[in-house]
TORKOL-4160 file (C-alpha; in steps of 0.2 Angstrom, whole numbers, padded with zeros to 4 digits, m for minus):
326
<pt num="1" X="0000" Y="0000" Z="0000"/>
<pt num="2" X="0005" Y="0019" Z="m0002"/>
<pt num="3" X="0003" Y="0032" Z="0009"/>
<pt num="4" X="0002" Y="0051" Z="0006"/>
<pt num="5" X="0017" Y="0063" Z="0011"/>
<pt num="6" X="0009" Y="0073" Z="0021"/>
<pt num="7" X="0004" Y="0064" Z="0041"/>
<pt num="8" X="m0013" Y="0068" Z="0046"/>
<pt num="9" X="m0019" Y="0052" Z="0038"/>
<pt num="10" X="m0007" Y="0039" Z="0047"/>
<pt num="11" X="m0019" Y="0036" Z="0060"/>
<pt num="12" X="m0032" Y="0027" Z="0045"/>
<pt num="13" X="m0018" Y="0022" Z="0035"/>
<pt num="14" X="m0012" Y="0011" Z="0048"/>
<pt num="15" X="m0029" Y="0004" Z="0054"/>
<pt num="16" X="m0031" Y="m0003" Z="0035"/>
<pt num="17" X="m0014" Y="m0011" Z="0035"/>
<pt num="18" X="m0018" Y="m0021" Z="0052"/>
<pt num="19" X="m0035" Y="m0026" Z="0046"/>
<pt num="20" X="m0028" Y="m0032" Z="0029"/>
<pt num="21" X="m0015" Y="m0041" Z="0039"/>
<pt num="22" X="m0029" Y="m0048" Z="0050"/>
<pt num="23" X="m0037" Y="m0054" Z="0035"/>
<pt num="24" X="m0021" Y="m0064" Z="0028"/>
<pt num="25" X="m0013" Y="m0053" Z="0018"/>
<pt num="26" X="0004" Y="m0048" Z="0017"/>
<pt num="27" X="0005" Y="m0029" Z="0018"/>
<pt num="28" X="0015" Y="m0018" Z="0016"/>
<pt num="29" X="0022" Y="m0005" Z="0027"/>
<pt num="30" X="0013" Y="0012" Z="0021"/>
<pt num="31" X="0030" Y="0023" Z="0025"/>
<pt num="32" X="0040" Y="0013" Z="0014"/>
<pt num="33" X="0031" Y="0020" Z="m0001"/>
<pt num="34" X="0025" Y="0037" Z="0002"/>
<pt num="35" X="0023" Y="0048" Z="m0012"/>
<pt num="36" X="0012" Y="0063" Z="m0017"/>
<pt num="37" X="m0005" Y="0064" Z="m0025"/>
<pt num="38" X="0003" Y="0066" Z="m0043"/>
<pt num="39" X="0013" Y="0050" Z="m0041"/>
<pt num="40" X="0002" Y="0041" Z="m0031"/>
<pt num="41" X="m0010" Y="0039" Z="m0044"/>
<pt num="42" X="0002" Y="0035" Z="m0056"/>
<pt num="43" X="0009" Y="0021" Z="m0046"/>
<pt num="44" X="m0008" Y="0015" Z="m0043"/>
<pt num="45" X="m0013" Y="0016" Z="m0062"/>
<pt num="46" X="0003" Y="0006" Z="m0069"/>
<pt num="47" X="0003" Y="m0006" Z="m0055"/>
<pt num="48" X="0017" Y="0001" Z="m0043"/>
<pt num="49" X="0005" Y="0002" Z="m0029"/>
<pt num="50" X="m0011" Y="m0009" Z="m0026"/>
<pt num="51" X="m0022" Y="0007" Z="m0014"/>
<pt num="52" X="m0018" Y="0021" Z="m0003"/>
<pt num="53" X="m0033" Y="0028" Z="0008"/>
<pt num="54" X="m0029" Y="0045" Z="0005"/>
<pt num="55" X="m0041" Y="0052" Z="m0010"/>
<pt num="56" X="m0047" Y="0067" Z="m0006"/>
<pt num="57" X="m0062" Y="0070" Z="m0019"/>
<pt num="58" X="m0066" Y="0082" Z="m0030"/>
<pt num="59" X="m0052" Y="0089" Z="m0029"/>
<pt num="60" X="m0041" Y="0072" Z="m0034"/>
<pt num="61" X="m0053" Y="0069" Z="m0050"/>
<pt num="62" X="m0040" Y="0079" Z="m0058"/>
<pt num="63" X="m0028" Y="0066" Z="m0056"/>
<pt num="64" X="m0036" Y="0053" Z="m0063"/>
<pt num="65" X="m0040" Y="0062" Z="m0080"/>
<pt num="66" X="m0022" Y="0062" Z="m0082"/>
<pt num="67" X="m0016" Y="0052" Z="m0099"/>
<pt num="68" X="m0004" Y="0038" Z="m0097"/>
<pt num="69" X="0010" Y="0033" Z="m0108"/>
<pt num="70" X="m0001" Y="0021" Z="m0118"/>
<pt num="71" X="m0015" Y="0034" Z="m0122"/>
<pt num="72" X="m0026" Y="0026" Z="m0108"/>
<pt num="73" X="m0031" Y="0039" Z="m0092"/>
<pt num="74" X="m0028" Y="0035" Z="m0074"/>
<pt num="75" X="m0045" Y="0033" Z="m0071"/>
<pt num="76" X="m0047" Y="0018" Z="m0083"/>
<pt num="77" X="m0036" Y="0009" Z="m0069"/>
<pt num="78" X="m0039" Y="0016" Z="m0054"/>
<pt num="79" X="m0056" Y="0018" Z="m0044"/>
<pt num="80" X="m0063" Y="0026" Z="m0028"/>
<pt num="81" X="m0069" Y="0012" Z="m0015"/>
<pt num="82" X="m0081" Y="0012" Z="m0001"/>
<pt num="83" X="m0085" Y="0029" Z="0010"/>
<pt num="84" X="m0072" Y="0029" Z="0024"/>
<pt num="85" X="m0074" Y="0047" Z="0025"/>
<pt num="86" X="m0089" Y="0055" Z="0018"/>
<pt num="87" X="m0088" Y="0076" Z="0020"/>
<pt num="88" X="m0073" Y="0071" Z="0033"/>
<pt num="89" X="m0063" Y="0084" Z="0023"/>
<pt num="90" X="m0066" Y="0103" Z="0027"/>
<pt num="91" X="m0051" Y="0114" Z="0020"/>
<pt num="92" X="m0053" Y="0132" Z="0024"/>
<pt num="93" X="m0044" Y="0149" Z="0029"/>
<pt num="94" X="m0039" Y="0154" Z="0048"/>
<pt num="95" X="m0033" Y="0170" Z="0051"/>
<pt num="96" X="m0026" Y="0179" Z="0069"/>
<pt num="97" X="m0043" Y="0182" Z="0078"/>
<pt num="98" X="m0036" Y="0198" Z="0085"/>
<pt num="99" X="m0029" Y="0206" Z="0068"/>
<pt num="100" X="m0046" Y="0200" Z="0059"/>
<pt num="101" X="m0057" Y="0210" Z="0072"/>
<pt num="102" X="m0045" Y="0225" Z="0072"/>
<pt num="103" X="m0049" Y="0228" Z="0054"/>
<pt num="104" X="m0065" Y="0220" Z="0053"/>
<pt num="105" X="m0062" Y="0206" Z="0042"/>
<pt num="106" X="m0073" Y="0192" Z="0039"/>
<pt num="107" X="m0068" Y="0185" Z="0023"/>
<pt num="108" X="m0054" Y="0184" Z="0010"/>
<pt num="109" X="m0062" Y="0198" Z="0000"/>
<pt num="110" X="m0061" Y="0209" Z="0014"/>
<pt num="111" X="m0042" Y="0207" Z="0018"/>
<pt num="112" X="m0039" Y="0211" Z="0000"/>
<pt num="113" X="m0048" Y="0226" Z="m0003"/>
<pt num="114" X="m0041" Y="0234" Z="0014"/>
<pt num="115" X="m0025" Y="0242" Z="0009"/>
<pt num="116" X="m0022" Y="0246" Z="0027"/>
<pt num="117" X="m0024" Y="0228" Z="0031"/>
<pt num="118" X="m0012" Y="0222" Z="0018"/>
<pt num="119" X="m0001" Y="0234" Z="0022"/>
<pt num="120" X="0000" Y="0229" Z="0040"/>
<pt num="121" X="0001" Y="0210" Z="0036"/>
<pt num="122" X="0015" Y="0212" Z="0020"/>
<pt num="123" X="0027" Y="0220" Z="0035"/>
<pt num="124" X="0031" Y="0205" Z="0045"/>
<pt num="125" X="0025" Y="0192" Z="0029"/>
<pt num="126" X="0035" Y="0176" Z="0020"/>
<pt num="127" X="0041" Y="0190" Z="0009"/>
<pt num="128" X="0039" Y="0207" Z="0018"/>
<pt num="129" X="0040" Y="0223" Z="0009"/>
<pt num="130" X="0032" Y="0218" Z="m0008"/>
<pt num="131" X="0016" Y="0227" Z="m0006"/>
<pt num="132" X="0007" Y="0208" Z="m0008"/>
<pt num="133" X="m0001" Y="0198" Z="0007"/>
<pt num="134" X="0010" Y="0180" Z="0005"/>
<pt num="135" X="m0004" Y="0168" Z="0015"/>
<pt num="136" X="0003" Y="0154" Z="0020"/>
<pt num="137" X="m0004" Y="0139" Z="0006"/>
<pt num="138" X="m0001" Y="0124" Z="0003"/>
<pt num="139" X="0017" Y="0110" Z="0000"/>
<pt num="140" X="0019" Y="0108" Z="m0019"/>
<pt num="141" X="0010" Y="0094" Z="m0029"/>
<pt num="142" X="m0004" Y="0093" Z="m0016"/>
<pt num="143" X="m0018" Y="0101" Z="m0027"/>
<pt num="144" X="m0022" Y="0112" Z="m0016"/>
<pt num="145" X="m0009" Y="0123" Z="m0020"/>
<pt num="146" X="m0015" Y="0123" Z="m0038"/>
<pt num="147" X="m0033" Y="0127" Z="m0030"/>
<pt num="148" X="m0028" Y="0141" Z="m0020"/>
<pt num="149" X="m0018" Y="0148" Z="m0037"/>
<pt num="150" X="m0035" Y="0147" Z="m0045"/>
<pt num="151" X="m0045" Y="0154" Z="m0032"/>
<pt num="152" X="m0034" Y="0169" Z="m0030"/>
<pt num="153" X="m0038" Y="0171" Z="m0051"/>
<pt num="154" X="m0054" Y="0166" Z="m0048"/>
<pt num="155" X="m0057" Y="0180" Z="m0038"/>
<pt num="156" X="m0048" Y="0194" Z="m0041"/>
<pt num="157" X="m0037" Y="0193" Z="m0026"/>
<pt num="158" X="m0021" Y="0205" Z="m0033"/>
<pt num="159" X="m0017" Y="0210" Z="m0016"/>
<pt num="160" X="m0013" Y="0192" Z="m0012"/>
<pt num="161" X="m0001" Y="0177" Z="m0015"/>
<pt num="162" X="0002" Y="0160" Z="m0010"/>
<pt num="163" X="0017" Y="0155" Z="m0003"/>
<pt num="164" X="0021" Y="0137" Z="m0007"/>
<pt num="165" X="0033" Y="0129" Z="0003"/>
<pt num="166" X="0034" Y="0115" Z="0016"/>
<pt num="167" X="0018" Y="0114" Z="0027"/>
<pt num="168" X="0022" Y="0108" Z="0041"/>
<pt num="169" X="0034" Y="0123" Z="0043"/>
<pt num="170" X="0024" Y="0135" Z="0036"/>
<pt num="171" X="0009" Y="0130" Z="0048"/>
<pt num="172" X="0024" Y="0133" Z="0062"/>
<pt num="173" X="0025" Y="0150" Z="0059"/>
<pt num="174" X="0004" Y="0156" Z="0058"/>
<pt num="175" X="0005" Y="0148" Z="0074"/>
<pt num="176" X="0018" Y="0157" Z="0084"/>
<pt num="177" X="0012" Y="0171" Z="0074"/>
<pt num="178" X="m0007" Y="0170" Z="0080"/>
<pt num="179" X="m0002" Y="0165" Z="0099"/>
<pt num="180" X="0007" Y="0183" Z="0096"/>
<pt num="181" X="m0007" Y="0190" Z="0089"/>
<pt num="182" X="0003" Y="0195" Z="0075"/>
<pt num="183" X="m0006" Y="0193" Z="0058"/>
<pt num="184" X="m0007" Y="0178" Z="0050"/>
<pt num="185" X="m0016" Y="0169" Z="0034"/>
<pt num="186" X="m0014" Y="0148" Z="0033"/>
<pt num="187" X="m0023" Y="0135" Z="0023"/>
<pt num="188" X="m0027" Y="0122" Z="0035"/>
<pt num="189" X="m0038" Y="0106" Z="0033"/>
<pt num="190" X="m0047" Y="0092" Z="0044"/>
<pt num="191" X="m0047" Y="0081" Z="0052"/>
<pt num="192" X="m0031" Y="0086" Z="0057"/>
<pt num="193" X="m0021" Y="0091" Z="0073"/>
<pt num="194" X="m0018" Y="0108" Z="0070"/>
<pt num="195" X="m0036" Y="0115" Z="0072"/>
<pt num="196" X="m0030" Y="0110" Z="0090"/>
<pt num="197" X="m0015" Y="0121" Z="0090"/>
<pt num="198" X="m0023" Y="0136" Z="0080"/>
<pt num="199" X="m0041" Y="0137" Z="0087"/>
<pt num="200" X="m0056" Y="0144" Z="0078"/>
<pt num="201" X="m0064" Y="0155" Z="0089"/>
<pt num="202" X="m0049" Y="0157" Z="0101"/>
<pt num="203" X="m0035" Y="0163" Z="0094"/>
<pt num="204" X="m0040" Y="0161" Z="0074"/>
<pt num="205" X="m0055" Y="0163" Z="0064"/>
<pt num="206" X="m0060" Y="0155" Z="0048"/>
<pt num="207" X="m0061" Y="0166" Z="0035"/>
<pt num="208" X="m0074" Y="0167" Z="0021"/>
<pt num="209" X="m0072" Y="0167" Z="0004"/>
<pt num="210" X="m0087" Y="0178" Z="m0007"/>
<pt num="211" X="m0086" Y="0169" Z="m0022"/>
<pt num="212" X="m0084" Y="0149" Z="m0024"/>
<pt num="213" X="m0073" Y="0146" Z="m0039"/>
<pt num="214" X="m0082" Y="0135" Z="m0053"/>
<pt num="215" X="m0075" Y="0123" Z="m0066"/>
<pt num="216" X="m0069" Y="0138" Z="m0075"/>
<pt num="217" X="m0052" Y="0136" Z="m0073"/>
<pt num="218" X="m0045" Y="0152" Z="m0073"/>
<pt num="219" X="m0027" Y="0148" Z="m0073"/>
<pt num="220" X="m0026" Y="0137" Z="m0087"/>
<pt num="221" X="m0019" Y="0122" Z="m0076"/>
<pt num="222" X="m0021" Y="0105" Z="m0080"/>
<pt num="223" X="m0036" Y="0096" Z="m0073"/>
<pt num="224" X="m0041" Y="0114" Z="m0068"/>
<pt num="225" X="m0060" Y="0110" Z="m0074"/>
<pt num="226" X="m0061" Y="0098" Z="m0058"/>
<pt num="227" X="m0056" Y="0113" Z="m0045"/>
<pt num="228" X="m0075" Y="0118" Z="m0044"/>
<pt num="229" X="m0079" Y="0119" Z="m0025"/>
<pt num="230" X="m0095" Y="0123" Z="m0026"/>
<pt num="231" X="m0105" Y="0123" Z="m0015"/>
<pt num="232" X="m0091" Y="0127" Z="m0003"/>
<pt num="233" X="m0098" Y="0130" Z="0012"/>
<pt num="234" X="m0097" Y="0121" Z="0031"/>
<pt num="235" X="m0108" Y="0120" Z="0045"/>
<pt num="236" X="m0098" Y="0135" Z="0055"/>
<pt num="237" X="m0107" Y="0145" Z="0067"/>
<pt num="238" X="m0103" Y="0165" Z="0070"/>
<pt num="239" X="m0092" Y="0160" Z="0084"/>
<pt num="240" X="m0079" Y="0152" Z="0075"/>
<pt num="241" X="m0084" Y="0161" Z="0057"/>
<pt num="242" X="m0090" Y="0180" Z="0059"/>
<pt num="243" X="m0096" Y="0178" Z="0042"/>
<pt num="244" X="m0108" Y="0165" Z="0045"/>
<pt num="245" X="m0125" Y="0166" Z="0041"/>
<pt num="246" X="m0137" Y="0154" Z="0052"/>
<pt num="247" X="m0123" Y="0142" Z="0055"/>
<pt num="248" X="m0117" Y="0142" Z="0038"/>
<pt num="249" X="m0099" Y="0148" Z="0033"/>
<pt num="250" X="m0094" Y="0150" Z="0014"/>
<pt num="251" X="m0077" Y="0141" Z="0016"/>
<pt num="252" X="m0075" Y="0141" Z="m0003"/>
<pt num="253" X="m0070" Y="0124" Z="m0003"/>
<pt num="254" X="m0081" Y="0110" Z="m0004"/>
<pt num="255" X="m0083" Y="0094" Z="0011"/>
<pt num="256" X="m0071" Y="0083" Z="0004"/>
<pt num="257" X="m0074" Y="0065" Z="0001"/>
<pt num="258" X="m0058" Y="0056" Z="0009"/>
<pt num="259" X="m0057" Y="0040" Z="0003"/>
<pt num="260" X="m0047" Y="0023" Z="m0004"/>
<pt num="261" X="m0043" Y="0023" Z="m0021"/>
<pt num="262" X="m0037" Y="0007" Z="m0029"/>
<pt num="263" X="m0030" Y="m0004" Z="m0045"/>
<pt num="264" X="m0045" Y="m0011" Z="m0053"/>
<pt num="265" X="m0035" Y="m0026" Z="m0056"/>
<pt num="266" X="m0027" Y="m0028" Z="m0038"/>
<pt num="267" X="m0049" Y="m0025" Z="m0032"/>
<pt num="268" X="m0055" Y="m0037" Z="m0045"/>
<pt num="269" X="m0040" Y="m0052" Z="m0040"/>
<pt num="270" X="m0044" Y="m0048" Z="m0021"/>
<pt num="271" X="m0060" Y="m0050" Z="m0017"/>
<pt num="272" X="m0060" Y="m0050" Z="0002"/>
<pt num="273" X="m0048" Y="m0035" Z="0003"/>
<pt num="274" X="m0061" Y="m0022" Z="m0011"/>
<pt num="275" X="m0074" Y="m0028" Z="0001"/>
<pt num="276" X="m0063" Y="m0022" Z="0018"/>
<pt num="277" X="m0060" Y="m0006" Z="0011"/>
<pt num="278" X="m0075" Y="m0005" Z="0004"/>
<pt num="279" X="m0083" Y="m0004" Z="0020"/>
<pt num="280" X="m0070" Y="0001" Z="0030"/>
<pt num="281" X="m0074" Y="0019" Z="0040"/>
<pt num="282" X="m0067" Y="0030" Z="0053"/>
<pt num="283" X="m0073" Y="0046" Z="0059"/>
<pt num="284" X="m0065" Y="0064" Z="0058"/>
<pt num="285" X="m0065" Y="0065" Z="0077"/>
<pt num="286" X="m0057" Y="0049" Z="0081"/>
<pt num="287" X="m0044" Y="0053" Z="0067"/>
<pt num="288" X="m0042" Y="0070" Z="0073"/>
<pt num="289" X="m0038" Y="0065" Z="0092"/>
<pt num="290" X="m0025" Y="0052" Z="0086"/>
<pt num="291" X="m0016" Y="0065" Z="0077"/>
<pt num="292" X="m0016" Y="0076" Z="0094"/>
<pt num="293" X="m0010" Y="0060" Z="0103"/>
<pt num="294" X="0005" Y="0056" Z="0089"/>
<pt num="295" X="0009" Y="0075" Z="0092"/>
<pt num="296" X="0012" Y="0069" Z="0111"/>
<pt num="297" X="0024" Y="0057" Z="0104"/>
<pt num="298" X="0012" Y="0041" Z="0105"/>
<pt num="299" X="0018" Y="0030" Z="0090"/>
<pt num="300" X="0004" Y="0027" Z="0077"/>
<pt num="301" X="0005" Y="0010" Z="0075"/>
<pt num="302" X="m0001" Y="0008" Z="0094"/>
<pt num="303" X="m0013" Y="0020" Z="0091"/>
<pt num="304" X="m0021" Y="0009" Z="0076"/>
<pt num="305" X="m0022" Y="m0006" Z="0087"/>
<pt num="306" X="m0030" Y="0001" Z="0100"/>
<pt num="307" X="m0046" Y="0010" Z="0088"/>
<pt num="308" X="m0044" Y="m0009" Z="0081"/>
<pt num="309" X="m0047" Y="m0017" Z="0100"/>
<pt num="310" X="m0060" Y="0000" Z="0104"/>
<pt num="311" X="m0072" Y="m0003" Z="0087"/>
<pt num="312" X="m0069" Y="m0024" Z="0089"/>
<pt num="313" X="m0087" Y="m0028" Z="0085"/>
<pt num="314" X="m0089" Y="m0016" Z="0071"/>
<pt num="315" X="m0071" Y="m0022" Z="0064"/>
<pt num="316" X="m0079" Y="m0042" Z="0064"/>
<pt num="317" X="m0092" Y="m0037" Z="0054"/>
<pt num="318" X="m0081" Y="m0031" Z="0041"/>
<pt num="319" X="m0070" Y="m0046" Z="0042"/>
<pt num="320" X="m0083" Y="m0057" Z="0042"/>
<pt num="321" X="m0090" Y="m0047" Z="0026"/>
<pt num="322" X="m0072" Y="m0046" Z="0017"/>
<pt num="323" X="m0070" Y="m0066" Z="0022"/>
<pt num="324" X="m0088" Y="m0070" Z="0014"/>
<pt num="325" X="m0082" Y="m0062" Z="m0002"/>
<pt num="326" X="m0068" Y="m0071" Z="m0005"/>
């Protein structure tokens, strides 16, 4: 099996490998091939890698439209499984609650159109001085960061760039910055430890975003028709979002689907394992918890065997599914 290159997904990725082993099969570790989304479903498409469980759809359609070196697509070997996380996915902007309510901003818009505001951010910024807000975005190949580049087209944002660089570092900044109460912009995404470390409602907000990019594809990238977010919003209370109208924040970014994505001719020669992951499921709670306990230094692997021992009548159902299909 694969695994994604960034972490916050270990916790489900781990579950799946010790309930495949429980099942018979020989699997492999999920760090020993780790790989982005633009390689993963490569290596998934040609073979290289049976599954990963870390598809984040819509936004990962765009891989699988990609063409292959014999003319087929991605997507004519590699296919969605199952419903481990339906809407788990919630992407978003925070910003430093205090710089937010000093200048009034509720949403992306907001912050771009207020030149004071810009001006007050761009002085202590990834690159200060240039008269442009760098938000902190997304790592490289993640499609997000193409997202982000068409929703800053999208709408008109001139005032603001994405900086693209390693997250976890650039997430390490917003949040000494917001503790300061020094202005600061991040991407961030559930389930995920780091709404535990920058807190809507304490010391971030989530931002709004006025318009919810379409399939336009205003940048031209590849895949780009697949970026549609509509319709972006999140169940978000005023709290948490000061933009939010009866409990429903326009995010701009659709509930992802996170789920396992696999070789259709691995699924179709294993039987028992599609009908595991098919019905395979964790919830964004438990997920996000784990992630704050790996932070404490507990090792994932414990981790997974101990949802495994906490959901044991649930987890025989499934293997007695996956068993039956075989």
């Amino acid at each position: 099996m694969a695994k994604a290159d960034w972490s916050t997904e270990d916790p489900n990725a781990y579950v799946a490998h010790l309930l495949l082993a429980e099942l018979g099969y020989d699997v492999s570790d999920p760090k020993d091939l780790e790989l982005g989304p633009s390689n993963a479903y490569i290596a998934m498409a040609q073979g290289d890698a049976d599954f990963w469980i870390n598809s984040w759809y819509p936004g990962h359609n765009s891989w699988l439209a990609n063409e292959l070196p014999d003319g087929s697509l991605v997507g004519d070997h590699v296919s969605a499984v199952g419903e481990m996380m339906m809407a788990g996915g919630l992407q978003g902007y925070l910003i430093t609650k205090s710089f937010a309510e000093e200048y009034g901003i509720t949403s992306l818009d907001d912050f771009n159109s207020n030149a004071d505001a810009i001006a007050a951010y761009d002085a202590g910024d990834p690159d200060p001085g240039n008269g442009i807000a760098d938000i902190y975005g997304c790592s490289e190949s993640w499609t997000c960061d193409d997202i982000i580049q068409n929703q800053i087209a999208f709408s008109g944002w001139e005032n603001i760039k994405q900086t693209i660089a390693g997250y976890d570092a650039m997430f390490a900044e917003a949040v000494t910055k917001a503790d300061a109460g020094e202005p600061a912009i991040v991407y961030t995404w559930t389930p995920s430890a780091y709404i535990t470390q920058l807190r809507p409602g304490d010391n971030v907000l989530w931002l709004e975003v006025n318009d919810v990019i379409d399939d336009s594809n205003p940048t031209g990238a590849e895949g780009g028709e697949a970026h549609d977010q509509r319709p972006g919003t999140a169940s978000i209370g005023e709290d948490q979002c000061p933009g939010s109208e009866g409990g429903v924040c326009q995010l701009g970014w659709v509930a992802a689907d996170i789920q396992v994505s696999a070789n259709n001719e691995w699924l179709e020669a294993n039987p028992a394992a599609a009908k595991l992951l098919e019905l395979f499921q964790m919830s964004v709670l438990d997920v996000s918890l784990m992630n704050v306990e790996m932070g404490e230094g507990t090792a994932v692997l414990d981790l997974a065997q101990q949802w495994i021992v906490d959901n044991r009548a649930e987890v025989d159902e499934w293997l007695a599914a996956a068993r039956a299909a075989a």
